[in-house]
C-alpha positions as CSV (number, residue, x, y, z in Angstrom):
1,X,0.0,0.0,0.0
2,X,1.7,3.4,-1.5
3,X,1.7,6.7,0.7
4,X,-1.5,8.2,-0.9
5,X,-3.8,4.9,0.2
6,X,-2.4,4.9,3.7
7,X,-3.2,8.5,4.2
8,X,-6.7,8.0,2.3
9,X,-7.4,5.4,4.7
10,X,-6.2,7.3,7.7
11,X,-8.8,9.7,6.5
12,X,-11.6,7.0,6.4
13,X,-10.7,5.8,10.1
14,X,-10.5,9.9,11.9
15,X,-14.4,10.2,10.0
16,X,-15.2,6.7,11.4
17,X,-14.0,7.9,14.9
18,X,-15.4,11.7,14.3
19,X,-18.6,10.5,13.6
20,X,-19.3,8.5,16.9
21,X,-21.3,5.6,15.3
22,X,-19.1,3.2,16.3
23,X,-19.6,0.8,19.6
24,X,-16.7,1.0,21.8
25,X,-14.8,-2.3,20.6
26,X,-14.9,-0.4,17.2
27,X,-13.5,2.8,17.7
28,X,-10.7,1.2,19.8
29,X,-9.9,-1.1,16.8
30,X,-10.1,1.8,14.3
31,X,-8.3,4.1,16.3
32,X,-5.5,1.5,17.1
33,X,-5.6,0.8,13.4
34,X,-5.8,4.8,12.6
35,X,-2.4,4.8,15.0
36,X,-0.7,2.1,12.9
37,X,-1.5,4.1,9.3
38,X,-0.4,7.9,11.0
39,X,3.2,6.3,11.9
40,X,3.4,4.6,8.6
41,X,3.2,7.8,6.7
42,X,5.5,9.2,9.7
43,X,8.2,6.9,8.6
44,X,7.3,8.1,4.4
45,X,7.6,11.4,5.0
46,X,10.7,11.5,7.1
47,X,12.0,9.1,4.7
48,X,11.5,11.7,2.0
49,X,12.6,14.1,4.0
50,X,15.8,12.5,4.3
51,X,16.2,11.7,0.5
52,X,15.4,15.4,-0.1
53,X,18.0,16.5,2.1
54,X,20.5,14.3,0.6
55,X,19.8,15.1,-2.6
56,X,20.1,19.2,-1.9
57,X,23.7,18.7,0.0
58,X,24.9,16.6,-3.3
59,X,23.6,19.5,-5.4
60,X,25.4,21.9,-3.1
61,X,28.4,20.0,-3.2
62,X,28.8,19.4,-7.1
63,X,28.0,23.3,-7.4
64,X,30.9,23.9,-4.8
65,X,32.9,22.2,-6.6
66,X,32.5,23.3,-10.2
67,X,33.6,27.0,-8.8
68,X,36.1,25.8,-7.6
69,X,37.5,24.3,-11.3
């Protein structure tokens, strides 16, 4: 499951839970399930973050470099 469906799905548990339809046994299983998804996109998105930072230093570095030349 890509980024986009967790985060689609994250949005389909927080209505779930908003909406207050659910019995107790429910919301405790969507919300644990809601928990799981939120620090599954955590992990994406600081693992872009990282590739993005990565990427800008190496950019940084080659233009350094060809100055330097």
């Amino acid at each position: 499951m890509g980024f986009e469906d967790k985060l689609k799905n994250l949005e389909m548990v927080t209505k779930l839970l908003e909406d207050g339809q659910l019995s107790l046994e429910e919301a405790v299983n969507a919300y644990s399930r809601g928990m799981k998804l939120a620090a599954q996109c955590k992990t994406e998105i600081e693992k872009a973050k990282i590739k993005l930072v990565a990427e800008e230093w190496q950019l940084k570095t080659k233009k350094e470099q060809s100055e330097q030349v």
